[in-house]
KOLTOR-724101 format. One line per 8 residues: number of its first residue (from 1); their letters; for each residue x, y, z of C-alpha. Coordinates in nm, 3 decimals. Example, Ala and Ser with C-alpha at 12.3 -4.5 7.8 and 13.67 -1.06 7.14 Angstrom:
BEGIN
1) AS) 1.230 -0.450 0.780; 1.367 -0.106 0.714
END
This chain:
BEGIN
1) XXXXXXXX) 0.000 0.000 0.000; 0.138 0.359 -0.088; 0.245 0.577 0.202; 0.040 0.851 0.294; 0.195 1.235 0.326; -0.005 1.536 0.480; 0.137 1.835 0.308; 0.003 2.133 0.548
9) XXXXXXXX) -0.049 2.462 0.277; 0.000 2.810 0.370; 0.120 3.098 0.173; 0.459 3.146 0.113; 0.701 2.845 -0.008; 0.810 2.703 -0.335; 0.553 2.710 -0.588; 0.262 2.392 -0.495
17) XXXXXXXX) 0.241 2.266 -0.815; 0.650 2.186 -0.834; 0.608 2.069 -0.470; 0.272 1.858 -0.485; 0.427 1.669 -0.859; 0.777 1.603 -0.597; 0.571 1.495 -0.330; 0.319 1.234 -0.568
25) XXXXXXXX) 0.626 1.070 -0.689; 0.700 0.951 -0.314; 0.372 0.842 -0.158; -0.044 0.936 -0.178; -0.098 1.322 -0.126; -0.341 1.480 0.124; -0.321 1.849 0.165; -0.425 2.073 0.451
33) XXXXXXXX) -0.480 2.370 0.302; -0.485 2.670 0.479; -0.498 2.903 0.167; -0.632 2.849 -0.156; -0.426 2.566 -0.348; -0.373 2.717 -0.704; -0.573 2.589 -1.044; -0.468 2.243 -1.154
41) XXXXXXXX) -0.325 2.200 -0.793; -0.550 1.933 -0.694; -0.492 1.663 -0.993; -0.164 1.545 -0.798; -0.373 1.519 -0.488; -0.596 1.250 -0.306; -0.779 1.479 -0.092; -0.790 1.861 -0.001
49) XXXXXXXX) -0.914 1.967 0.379; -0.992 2.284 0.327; -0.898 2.533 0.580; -0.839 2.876 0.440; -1.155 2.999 0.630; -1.012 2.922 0.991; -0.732 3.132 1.188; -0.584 2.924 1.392
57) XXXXXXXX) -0.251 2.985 1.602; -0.113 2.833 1.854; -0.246 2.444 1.994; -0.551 2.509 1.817; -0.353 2.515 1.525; -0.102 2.200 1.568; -0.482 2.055 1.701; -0.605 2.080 1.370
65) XXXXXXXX) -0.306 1.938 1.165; -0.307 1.638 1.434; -0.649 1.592 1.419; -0.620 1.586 0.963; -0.320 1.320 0.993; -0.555 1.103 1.166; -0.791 1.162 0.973; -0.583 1.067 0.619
73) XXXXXXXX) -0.348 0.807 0.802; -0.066 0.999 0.747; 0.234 0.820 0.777; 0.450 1.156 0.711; 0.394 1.578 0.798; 0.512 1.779 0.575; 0.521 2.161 0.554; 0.708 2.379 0.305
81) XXXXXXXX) 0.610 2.743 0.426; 0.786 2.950 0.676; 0.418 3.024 0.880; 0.402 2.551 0.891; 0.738 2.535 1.052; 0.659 2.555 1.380; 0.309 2.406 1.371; 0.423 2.114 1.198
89) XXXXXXXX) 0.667 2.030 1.381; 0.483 2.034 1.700; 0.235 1.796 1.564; 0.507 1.573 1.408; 0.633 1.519 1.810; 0.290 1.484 1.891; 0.231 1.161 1.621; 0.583 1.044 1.714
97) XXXXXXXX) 0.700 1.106 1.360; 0.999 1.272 1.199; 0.999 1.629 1.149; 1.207 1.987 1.234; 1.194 1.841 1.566; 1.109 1.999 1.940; 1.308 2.340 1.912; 1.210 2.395 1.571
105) XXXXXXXX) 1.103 2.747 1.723; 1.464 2.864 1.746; 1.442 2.869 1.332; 1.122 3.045 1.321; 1.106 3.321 1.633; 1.449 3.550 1.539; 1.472 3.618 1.916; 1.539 3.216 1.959
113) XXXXXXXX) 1.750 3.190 1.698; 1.999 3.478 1.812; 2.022 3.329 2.159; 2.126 3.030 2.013; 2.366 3.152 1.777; 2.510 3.360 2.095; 2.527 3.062 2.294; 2.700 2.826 2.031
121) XXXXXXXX) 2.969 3.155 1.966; 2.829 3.162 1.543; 2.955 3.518 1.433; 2.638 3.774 1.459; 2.541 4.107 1.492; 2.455 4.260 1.843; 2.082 4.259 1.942; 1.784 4.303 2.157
129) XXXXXXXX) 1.466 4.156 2.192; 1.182 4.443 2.193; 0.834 4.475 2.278; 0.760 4.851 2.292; 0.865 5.192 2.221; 1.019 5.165 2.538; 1.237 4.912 2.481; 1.338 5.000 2.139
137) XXXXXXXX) 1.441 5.351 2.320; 1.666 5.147 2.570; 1.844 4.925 2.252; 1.934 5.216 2.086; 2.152 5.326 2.413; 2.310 5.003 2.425; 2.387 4.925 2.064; 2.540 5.138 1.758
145) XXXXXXXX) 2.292 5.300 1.568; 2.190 5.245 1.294; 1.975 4.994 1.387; 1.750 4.733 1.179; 1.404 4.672 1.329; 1.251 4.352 1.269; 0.959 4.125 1.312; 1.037 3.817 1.503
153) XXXXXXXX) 0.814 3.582 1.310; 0.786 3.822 0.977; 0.940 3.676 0.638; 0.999 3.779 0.317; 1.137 4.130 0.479; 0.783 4.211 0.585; 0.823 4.485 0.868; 1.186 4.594 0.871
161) XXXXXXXX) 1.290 4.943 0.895; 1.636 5.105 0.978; 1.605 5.347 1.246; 1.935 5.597 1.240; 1.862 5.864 1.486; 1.645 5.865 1.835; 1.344 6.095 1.670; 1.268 5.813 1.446
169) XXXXXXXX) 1.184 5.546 1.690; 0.837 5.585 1.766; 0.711 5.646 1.445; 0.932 5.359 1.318; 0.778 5.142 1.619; 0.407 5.259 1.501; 0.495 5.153 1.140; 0.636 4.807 1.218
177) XXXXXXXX) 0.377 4.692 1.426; 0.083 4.850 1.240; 0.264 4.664 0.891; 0.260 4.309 1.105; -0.094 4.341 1.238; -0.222 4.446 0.874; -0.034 4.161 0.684; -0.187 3.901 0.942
185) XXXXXXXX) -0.507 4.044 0.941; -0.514 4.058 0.516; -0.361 3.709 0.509; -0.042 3.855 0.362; 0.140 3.676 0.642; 0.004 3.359 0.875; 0.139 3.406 1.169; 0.080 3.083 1.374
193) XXXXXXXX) 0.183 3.215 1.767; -0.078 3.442 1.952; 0.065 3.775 1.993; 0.338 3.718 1.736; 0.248 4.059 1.595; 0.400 4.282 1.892; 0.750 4.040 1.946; 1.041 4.253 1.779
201) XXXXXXXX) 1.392 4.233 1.807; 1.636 4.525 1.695; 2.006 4.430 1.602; 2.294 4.656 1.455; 2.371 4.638 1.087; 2.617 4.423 0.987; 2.902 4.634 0.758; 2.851 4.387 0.442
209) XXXXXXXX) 3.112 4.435 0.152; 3.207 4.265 -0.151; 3.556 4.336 -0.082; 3.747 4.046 -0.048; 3.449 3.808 -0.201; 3.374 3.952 -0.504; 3.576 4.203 -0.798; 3.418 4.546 -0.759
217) XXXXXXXX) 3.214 4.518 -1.097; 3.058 4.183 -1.008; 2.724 4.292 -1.003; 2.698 4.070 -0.691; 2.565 4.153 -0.343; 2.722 4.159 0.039; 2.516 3.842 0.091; 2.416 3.521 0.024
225) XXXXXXXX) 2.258 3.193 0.106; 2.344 2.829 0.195; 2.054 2.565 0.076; 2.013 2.223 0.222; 1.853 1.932 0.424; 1.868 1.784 0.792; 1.856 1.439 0.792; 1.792 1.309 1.099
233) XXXXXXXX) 2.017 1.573 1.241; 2.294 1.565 0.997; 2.316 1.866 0.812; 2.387 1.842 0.432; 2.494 2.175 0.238; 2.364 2.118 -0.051; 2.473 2.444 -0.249; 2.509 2.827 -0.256
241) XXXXXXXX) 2.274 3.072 -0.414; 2.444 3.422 -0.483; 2.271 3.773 -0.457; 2.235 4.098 -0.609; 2.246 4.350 -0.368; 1.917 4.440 -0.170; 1.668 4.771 -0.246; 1.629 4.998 0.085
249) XXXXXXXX) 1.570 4.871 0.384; 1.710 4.521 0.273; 1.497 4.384 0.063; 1.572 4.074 -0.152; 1.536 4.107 -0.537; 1.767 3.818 -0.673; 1.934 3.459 -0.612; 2.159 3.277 -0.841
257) XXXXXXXX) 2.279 2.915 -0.884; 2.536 2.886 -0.928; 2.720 3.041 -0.714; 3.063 3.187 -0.869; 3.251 3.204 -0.574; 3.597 3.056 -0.582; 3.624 2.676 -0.415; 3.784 2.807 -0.094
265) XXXXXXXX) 3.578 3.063 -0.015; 3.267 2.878 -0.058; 3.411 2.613 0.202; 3.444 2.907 0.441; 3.087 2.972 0.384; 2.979 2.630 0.406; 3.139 2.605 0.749; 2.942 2.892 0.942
273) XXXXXXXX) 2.629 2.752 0.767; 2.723 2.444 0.935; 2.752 2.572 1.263; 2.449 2.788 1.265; 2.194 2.500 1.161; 2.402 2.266 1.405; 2.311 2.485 1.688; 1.940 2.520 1.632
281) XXXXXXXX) 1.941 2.157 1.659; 1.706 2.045 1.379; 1.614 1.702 1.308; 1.425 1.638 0.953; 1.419 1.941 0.726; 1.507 2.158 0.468; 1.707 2.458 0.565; 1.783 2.829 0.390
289) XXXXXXXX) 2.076 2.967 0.552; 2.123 3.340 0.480; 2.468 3.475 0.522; 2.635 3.844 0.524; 2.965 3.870 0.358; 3.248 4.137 0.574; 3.575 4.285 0.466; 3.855 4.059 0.544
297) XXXXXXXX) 3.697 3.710 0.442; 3.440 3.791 0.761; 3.093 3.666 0.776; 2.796 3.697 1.015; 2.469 3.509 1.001; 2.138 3.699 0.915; 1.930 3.433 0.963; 1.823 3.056 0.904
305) XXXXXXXX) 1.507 2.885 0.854; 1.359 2.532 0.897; 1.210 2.496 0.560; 1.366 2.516 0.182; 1.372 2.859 0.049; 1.076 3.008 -0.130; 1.013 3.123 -0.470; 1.163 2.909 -0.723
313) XXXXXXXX) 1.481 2.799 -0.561; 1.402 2.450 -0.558; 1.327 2.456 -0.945; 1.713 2.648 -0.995; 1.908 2.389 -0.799; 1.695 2.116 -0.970; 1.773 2.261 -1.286; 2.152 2.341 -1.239
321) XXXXXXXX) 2.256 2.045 -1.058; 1.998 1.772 -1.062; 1.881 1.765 -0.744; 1.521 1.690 -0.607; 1.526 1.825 -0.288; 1.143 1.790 -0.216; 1.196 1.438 -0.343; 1.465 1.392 -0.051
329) XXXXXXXX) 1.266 1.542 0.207; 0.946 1.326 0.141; 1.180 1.019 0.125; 1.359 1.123 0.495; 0.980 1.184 0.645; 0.835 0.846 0.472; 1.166 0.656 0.680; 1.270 0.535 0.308
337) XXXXXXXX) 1.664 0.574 0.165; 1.761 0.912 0.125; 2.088 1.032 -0.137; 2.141 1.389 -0.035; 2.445 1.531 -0.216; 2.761 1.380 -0.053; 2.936 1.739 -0.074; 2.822 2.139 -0.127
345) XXXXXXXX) 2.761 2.134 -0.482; 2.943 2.452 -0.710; 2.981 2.596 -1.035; 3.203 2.276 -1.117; 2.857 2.042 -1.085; 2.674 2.278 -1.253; 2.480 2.269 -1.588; 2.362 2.643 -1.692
353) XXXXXXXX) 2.222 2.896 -1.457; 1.920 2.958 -1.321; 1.748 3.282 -1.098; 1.457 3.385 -0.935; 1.369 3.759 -0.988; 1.121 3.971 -0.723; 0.816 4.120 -0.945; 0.814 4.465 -0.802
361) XXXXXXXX) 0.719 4.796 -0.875; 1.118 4.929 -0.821; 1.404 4.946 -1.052; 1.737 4.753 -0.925; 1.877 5.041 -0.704; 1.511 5.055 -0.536; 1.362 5.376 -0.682; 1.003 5.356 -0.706
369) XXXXXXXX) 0.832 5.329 -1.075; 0.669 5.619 -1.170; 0.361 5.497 -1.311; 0.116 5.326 -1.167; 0.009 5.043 -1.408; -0.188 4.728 -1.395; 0.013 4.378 -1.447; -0.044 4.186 -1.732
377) XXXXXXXX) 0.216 3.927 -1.853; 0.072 3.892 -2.194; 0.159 4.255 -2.283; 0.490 4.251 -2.247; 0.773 4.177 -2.479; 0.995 3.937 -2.285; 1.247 3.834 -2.522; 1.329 4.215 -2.569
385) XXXXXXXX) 1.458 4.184 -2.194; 1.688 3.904 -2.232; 1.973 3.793 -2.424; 1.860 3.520 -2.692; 1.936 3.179 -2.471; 1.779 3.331 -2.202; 1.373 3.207 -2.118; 1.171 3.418 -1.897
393) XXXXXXXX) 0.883 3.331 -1.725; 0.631 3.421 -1.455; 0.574 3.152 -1.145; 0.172 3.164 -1.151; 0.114 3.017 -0.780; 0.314 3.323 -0.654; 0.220 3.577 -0.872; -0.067 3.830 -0.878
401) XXXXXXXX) -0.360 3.819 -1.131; -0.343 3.962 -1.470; -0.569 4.258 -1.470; -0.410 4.350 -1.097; -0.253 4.685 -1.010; 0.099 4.636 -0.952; 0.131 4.700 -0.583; 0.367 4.997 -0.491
409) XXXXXXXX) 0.703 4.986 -0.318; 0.686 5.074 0.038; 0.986 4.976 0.220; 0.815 4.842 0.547; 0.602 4.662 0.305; 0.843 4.355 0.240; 0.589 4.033 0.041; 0.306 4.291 0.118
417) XXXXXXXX) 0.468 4.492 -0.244; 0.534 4.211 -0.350; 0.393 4.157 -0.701; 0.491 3.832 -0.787; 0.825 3.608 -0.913; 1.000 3.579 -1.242; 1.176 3.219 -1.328; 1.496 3.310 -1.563
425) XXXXXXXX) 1.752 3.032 -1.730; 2.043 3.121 -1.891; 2.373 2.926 -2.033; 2.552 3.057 -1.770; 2.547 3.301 -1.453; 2.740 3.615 -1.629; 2.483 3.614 -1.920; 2.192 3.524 -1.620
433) XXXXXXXX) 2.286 3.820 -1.413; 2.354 4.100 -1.725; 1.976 3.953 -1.785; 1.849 4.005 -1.404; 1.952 4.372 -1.429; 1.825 4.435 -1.762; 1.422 4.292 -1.638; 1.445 4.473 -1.317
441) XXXXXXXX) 1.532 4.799 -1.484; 1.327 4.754 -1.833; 1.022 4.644 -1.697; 0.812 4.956 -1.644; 0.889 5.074 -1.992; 0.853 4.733 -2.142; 0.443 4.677 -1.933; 0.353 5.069 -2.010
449) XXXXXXXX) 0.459 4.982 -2.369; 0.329 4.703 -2.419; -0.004 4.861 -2.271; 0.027 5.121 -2.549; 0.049 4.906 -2.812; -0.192 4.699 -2.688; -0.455 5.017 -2.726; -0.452 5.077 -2.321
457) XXXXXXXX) -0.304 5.304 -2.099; -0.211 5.024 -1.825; -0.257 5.274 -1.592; -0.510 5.204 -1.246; -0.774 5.406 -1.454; -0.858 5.117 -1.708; -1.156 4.894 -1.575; -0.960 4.572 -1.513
465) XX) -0.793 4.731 -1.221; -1.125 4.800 -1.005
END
C-alpha cells in the first residue's frame, strides 16, 4: 500500500504545483490547506481539507493538523512554508514522527534563533529583543545606531525598517507593528503564535562588503545563502545561491545558482552555515541559511530557517545540478533511503544557470516606478529583456492576477509589495545576471509599452484594475 503524506499549505514556499508533482512521486498526497491551493493543484492530490476559512494559532492550530493526519493516516507531515514550521513540527512530536523536531522554534522566532547563535559563539550582529517603544528607546543606548528593526516571526522582509537617529523610533515602532498586524489580518502573512504581531527584536547592521568576495564590478551583493537538508540531524549543504544586492531597507530582489565564488571561499561559507543550523538543533528538514559577507573574508549570520527557500529555488538547484530536494525530504519523512548530495555542490557540478527575480514595482537600485500600471504578462515583450538563450517566465502560484494593479514599493512593506516572481535560465550566470539587471530595470517601460500598443493606458484608470 502507498504511504500517505499530509502536506500542510499556507502561503509562502516554493511554488505547490513543483512541490505537490515532488511529493506524488514519493507516496499518496493529502493536503491541509490553509490558503487556496492554485488551479490544476488538486490533480496530484488525493484529498484537499480545506482550511483557508479558519485562523488558527497556537495548539488550536497544531490541534487541527493532528487531528487531519488522523484523519488521512498519514504516515508523514510535511510543511514547506515558513508560517508551517513551527506548527508542523509540534504535531510531528505529537504523532511520534519525523519532522524539524522539538526546538524547531529557534528557526522560526528571530529572538530564539539569536540566543542560540550567541550561545553556540556563530559570528552575529549585536541585538535586543523588543516589545515597545520603550524598549526600542533602551536598545538604541546600548547598541550602535543604525539599527534594523525587525519582526520576530515576519518573512519575506515584511516589517523591517532602519532606524538611524532617536526621533525616528516611535514612528518607526508605530509603522512596524501596524505593517505586522495588517499583513496578518489581510492574510499577507500567517502568523501561527498568539501575539506574534507585537515580538520585535532590533540588532545593529552588519558592515557587508564585496571586498574580499567579489571584484568590484561583479554585479553581486554583500550576501548570500546556503541551501540544504537535515537528515535526521545531519546537516547536508547542498549548495550556494548568490545575490544581487538588496533595495532599501534590505529587501531581496535576486538569487543565483550557481554560485561563482571561488572553491575556498565557498568552504568558508559552508562552514558557518554548518555551525548555525548545528546549533538550532534540527532534526528532519530543509534549511535556507542566509549569510552576510564582511571585509577581510568575515561573515555573520542573518538568519536561518527550517524549511527550503521560497520562490523558485528549488526549481534552480533542480535545474543546475539535478537535485530533487522535495523528493529527498518526502523520502527522509516516509523513513525510506535518502541520497542527499555527498558534498556542497558549485559551479564545477553545474549545468547552466538559473534565478529567481522579485516582481516589483522598483528598478534595481530601489527607486520607485513612476507609473502606476496594472500587471499583465501577456503585454509585455519578454524576449526584448533578455539575451537570446535566455527564457523568462512568470511563477503563476506566486504571482498576482493579470488585470491586478501592480502594488507599490513601500519599504516596510516587504511580500506585502510584493507583485509576484520571475523564473529566468540562462547558459551561464554572467549572461543570467547581465539579464536580471536588464528585467528589473526595463520592466516599467517594457508593461507601459506594451499597454500602449496593446490600445490601453495600463494605468489604475482602465476597468480591469477595479
Amino acid at each position: 500500500m502507498k504511504k500517505r503524506i499530509l502536506l500542510v499549505h499556507s502561503r509562502s514556499g516554493p511554488p505547490l504545483d513543483f512541490a505537490l508533482r515532488r511529493l506524488a512521486a514519493r507516496a499518496e498526497v493529502h493536503v491541509l490547506a490553509f490558503h487556496p491551493l492554485p488551479a490544476g493543484a488538486e490533480e496530484y492530490c488525493a484529498s484537499v481539507i480545506p482550511a483557508h476559512e479558519r485562523r488558527l494559532k497556537g495548539d488550536a492550530l497544531v490541534d487541527a493538523i493532528v487531528e487531519a493526519a488522523g484523519r488521512v493516516g498519514a504516515d508523514a507531515l510535511c510543511g514547506l512554508s515558513e508560517y508551517t514550521v513551527v506548527p508542523v513540527a509540534e504535531a510531528a512530536e505529537r504523532l511520534g514522527l519525523p519532522g524539524p523536531g522539538p526546538v524547531a522554534a529557534a528557526s522560526r522566532d528571530k529572538r530564539l534563533m539569536r540566543a542560540a547563535w550567541e550561545k553556540a559563539g556563530v559570528p552575529q550582529p549585536a541585538y535586543r529583543t523588543v516589545a515597545s517603544a520603550a524598549d526600542l528607546h533602551r536598545a538604541f543606548d546600548e547598541l550602535q545606531p543604525p539599527l534594523l528593526l525587525k519582526s520576530a516571526w515576519g518573512a519575506g522582509s515584511t516589517a523591517q525598517l532602519v532606524v538611524s537617529r532617536e526621533e525616528e523610533i516611535d514612528p518607526a515602532w508605530e509603522e512596524v507593528t501596524a505593517v505586522m498586524t495588517a499583513a496578518d489580518a489581510a492574510g499577507v502573512v500567517m502568523l501561527e503564535v498568539p501575539g506574534a504581531e507585537d515580538d520585535f527584536l532590533v540588532e545593529e547592521i552588519i558592515p557587508g562588503t564585496t571586498q574580499s568576495w567579489w571584484a568590484d564590478d561583479s554585479g553581486y551583493g554583500d550576501y548570500l545563502s546556503v541551501e540544504g537538508i537535515v537528515i535526521e540531524g545531519e546537516y547536508h549543504p547542498v549548495c550556494i545561491t548568490s545575490r544581487l544586492p538588496t533595495i532599501p531597507p534590505f529587501m531581496e530582489l535576486c538569487n543565483i545558482a550557481p554560485c561563482e565564488l571561488a572553491g575556498p571561499l565557498q568552504r568558508e561559507i559552508e562552514s558557518v552555515a554548518r555551525a548555525a543550523v548545528d546549533a538550532l538543533g534540527l532534526r528532519t528538514c530543509g534549511t535556507h541559511t542566509e549569510i552576510k559577507l564582511m571585509r577581510d573574508g568575515g561573515l555573520a549570520l542573518i538568519e536561518s530557517a527550517a524549511r527550503f527557500g521560497g520562490a523558485a529555488i528549488l526549481a534552480q538547484i533542480e535545474h543546475v545540478y539535478g537535485c530533487d530536494l522535495v523528493g529527498t525530504l518526502a523520502d527522509a519523512l516516509l523513513g525510506l533511503p535518502t541520497d542527499p548530495p555527498v558534498s556542497m555542490l558549485a559551479q564545477g557540478d553545474a549545468t547552466g544557470a538559473a534565478c529567481t527575480l522579485s516582481l516589483l514595482a522598483t528598478n534595481a537600485v530601489g527607486q520607485p516606478w513612476s507609473r502606476d500600471l496594472i500587471w499583465d504578462t501577456h503585454v509585455v515583450d519578454w524576449p526584448s529583456l533578455v539575451t537570446p538563450g535566455t527564457t523568462i517566465e512568470t511563477v503563476p502560484g506566486l504571482t498576482i492576477a493579470d488585470g491586478t494593479p501592480m502594488p507599490k514599493y513601500e519599504r516596510s512593506g516587504g511580500k506585502m509589495v510584493l507583485g509576484g516572481v520571475l523564473y529566468l535560465k540562462s547558459p551561464d550566470s554572467k549572461t543570467l545576471l547581465h539579464d536580471a539587471y536588464t528585467v528589473l530595470n526595463g520592466l516599467e517601460d517594457a508593461l507601459a509599452r506594451g499597454w500602449q500598443q496593446a490600445g490601453g493606458s495600463g494605468g489604475h484608470e482602465q476597468g480591469t484594475s477595479e
